[in-house]
N, C-alpha and C positions, 0 to 999 in steps of 0.2 A: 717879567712874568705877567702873563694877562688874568683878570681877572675879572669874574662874573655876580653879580649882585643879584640873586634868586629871593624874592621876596612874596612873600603869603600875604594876599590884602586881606582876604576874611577865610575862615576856615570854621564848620561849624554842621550841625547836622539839626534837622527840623523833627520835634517828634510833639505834635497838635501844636502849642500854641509857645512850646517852650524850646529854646538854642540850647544842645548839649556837642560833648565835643566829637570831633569828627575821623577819620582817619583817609590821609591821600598820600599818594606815591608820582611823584616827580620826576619826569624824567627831562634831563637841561642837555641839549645838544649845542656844539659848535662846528657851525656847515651843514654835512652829514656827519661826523661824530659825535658817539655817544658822550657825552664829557662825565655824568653821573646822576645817576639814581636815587632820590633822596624820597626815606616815611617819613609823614609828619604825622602827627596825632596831637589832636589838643582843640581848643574849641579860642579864635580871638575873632574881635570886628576891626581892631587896628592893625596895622602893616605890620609884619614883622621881617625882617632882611637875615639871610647869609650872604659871606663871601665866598665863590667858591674860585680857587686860583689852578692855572692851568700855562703848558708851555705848547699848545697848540698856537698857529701864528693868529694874529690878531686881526681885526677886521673883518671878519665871516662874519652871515648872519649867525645870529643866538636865537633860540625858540626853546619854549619849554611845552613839554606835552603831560598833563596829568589824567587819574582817575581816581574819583573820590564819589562816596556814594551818597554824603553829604552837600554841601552847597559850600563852594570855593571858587577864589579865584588869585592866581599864580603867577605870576611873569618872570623874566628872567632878560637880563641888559647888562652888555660890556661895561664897564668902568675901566678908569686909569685911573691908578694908585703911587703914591710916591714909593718908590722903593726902599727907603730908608725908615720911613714910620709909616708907613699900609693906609696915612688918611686918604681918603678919594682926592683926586686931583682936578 
């Protein structure tokens, strides 16, 4: 099973001089397939990861495309995971 590592570096919305939190909607493709839609809401400065797993074949590119009306930034990157306990490999 392939699997994708969608992680949120900062998420957050600017109102004068103070970070409150934010809300954005994700969307993680492999190739051209949609693979899924994910809201986040919430306000961080540090990384934060999902896994998302998937039986599309492996090797395509990965791109994630967001909108948030706040100030964020999103990536999304293949991983290889052991099968038997899910740690990244």
């Amino acid at each position: 099973m392939a699997s994708i590592q969608l992680t949120v570096n900062h998420l957050y919305q600017l109102q004068g001089n103070e970070k409150k939190p934010a809300h954005a909607v994700a969307r993680v493709y492999v190739g051209d397939t949609l693979l899924a839609t994910e809201e986040i809401t919430g306000m961080t400065e540090d990384a934060v990861s999902k896994y998302l797993h998937h039986s599309l074949p492996e090797g395509q590119a990965v791109r994630v495309e967001w909108d948030c009306a706040g100030v964020t930034a999103i990536s999304a990157a293949e991983v290889h995971m052991c099968p038997c306990c899910h740690a990244e490999e």
